[in-house]
N, C-alpha and C positions, 0 to 999 in steps of 0.2 A: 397498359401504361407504356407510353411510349418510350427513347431515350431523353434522357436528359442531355438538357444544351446549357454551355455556358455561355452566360446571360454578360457576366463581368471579367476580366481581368482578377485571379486570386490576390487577396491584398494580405498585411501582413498578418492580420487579427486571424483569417481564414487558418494559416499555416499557424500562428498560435494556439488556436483551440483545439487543433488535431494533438496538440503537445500532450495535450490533459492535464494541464498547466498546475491545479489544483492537488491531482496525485502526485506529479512530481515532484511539488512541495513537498508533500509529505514523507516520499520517499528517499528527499535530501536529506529531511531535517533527521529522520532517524539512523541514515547513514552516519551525519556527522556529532551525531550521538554516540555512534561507536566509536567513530575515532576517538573521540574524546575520555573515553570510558578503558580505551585502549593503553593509556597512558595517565603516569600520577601527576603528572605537567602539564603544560600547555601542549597542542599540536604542533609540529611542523608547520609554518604556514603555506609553505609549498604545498604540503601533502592536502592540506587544508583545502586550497583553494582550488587547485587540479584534483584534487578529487572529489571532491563536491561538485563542481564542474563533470569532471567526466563522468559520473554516474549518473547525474543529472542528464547531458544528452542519450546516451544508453536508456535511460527509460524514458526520454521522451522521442525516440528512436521505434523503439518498442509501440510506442502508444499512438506511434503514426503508423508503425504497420496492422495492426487492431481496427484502427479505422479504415484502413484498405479490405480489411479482412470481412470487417462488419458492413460493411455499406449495404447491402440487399437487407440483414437483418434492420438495421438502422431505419432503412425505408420504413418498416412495419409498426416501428414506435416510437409514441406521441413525443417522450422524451430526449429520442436519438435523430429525427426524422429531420431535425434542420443542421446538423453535420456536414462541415464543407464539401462531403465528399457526396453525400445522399444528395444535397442540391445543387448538384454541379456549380460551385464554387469553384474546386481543385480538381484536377482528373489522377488516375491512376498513373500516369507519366509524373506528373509534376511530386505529388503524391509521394513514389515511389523514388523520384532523386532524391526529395527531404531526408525522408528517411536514413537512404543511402549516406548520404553527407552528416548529417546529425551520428549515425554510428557511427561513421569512419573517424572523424572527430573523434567523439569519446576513447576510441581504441588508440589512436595516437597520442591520445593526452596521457593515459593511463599507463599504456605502456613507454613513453616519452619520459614522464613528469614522476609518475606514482610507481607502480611496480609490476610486472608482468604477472602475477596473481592477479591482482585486484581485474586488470584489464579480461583474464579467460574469466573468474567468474563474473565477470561484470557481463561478458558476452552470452555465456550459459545462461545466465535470468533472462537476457535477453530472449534468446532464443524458447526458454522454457514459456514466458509470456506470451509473446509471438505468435510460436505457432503450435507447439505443446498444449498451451491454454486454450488460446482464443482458436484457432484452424480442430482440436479434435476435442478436447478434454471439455467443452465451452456446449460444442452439441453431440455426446456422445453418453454422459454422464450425470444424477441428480448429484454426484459428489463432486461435479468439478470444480467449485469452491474451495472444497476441503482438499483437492490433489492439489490444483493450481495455485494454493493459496503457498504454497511452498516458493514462489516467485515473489510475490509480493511481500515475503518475510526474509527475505536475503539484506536487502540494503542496509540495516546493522554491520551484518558480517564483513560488507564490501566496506563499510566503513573501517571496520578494525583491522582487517586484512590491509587496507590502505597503509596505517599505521607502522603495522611490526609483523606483513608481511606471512604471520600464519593464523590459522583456526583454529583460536582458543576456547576453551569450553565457557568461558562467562559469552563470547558471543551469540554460539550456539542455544544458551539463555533468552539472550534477547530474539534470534529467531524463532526461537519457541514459544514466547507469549505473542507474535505479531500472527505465530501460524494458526494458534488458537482461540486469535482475536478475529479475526477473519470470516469463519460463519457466520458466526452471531452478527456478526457486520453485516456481511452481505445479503444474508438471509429477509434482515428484516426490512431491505430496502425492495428484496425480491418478491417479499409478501403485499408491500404495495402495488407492483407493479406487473403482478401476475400475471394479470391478464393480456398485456404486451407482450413478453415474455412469451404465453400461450400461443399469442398474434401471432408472434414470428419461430413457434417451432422449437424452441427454447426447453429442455429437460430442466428447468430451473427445480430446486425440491418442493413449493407449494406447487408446482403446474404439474409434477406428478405424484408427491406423496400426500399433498392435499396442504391447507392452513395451519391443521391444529397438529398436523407432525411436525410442522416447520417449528411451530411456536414453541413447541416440547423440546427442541433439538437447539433452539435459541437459547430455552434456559437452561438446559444440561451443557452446552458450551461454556455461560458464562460462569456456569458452576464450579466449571473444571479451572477456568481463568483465574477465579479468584486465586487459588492456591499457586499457582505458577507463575502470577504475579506476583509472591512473595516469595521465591526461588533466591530473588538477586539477596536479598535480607539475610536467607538461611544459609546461604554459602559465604558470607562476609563480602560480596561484591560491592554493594551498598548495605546504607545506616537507617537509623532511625528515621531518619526523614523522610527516606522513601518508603520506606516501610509504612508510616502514619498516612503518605500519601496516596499509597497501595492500596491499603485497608478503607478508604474513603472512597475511592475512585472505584473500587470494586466493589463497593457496600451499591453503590447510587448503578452502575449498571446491572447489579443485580435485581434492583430495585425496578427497573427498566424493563428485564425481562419477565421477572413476575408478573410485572403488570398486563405486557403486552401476553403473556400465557392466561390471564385471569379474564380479561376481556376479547374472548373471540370472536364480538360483536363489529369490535372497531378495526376494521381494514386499512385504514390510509394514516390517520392520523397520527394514533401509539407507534407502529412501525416503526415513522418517518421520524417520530420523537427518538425511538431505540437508536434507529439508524444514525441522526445527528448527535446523541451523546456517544455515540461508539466512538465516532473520530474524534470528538474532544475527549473521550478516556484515553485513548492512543497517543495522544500529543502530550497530554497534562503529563500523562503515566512516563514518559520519554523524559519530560521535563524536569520531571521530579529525580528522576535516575540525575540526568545532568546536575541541577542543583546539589543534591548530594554528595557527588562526585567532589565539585568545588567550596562548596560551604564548608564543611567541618574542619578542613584544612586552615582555611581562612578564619574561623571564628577560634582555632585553637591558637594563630600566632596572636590573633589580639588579643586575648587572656591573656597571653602572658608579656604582653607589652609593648610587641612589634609593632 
């Protein structure tokens, strides 16, 4: 296979999907869950919107150097192989100034706007995703899920850190259920896509501990999740509401992995069911923290007349 030529001019959509547009979400929304969670008030909207913002480039900084990282891998599967950078879309020059510019950004906003914490750990995930994850931890390990998934569960933190500036243990909370949400997440999208995976060399844990270890380790994960999704409950961080919402949200992914462990017949479809209710437990479960946060506040001054 020879090199690739670019055929077009990179247009903007190119340089948006290298963003990972779809995780970044995710890892704003739970950022500014911690802010929020950080405080019995409203946020700062300063702190709010610059830091939401800067964490936000920061991992979509990160998720442009992943796809500089991955492109040879990328070439090898079905799901990554049309990546602006696998089809010469973008080249590693262009590629690599985004990058550059999108981090530097975040760091000046962070440390400009927000606070000189927020801005080094903001840089550390960076860095821990980058090249930590994706460069060793990504082909080196079937655990790298489980080490690297410590990047992926920071954004809470940098949310609260944004705040008030330290590392409170109710944060340390919320990065404990994203670190242990994480397997079970990616595992079962891995166990579809094994075979890719395989394709390209990939120590993923069905491609070397086989399906039915994977599927075993899915649900001993969410096992464990349940109960440390109701951590925030048992320390007074949050109410009954998230508590009720806890107890559902972790009833139904349980319910998810049982299934996908009772049928090891079905390879693509359970998984990719496990796999899409993961992230809507992650949001809901975020959600529900938020709501609680605010609600019972609010439902106590109208009782009494406010």
């Amino acid at each position: 296979m020879g090199d690739q030529v670019i055929t077009a001019r990179p247009t903007w959509e190119s340089y948006y999907e290298m963003t990972k547009p779809n995780v970044v979400f995710l890892i704003v929304f739970t950022a500014i869950v911690g802010m929020m969670l950080a405080t019995p008030g409203m946020v700062p909207l300063r702190v709010l919107i610059f830091g939401s913002i800067g964490i936000g480039l920061g991992a979509a900084s990160a998720a442009v150097i992943n796809h500089m990282i991955d492109q040879k891998i990328d070439t090898r599967m079905g799901r990554t192989a049309n990546r602006p950078l696998p089809t010469g879309q973008v080249d590693n020059i262009q590629a690599g100034a985004f990058a550059l510019v999108l981090g530097s950004l975040s760091m000046l906003i962070l440390i400009g706007l927000v606070n000189l914490m927020t801005a080094v750990l903001t840089f550390v995930t960076l860095i821990g995703y980058a090249f930590v994850y994706t460069l060793y931890l990504k082909r080196a390990t079937p655990q790298n899920i489980v080490i690297g998934g410590a990047t992926g569960a920071a954004p809470p933190v940098l949310g609260w850190v944004a705040v008030t500036g330290d590392v409170h243990p109710h944060a340390l909370l919320l990065f404990l259920i994203i670190f242990i949400w994480t397997p079970p997440h990616f595992w079962a999208l891995a166990i579809a896509k094994r075979h890719e995976y395989a394709k390209a060399r990939l120590p993923m844990l069905p491609v070397t501990h086989g399906v039915a270890f994977t599927r075993l380790h899915i649900l001993l994960y969410t096992i464990l999740l349940f109960p440390i999704s109701l951590l925030p409950f048992a320390v007074s961080m949050s109410g009954w509401l998230y508590f009720v919402g806890a107890i559902g949200l972790g009833g139904g992914f349980l319910y998810h992995a049982i299934q996908l462990y009772r049928h090891p017949e079905d390879d693509q479809y359970l998984p990719m069911k496990t796999f899409a209710f993961s992230i809507l437990y992650l949001m809901a479960l975020f959600a529900f923290l938020l709501i609680d946060h605010y609600v019972p506040p609010a439902v106590l001054l109208f009782s009494q007349g406010y």
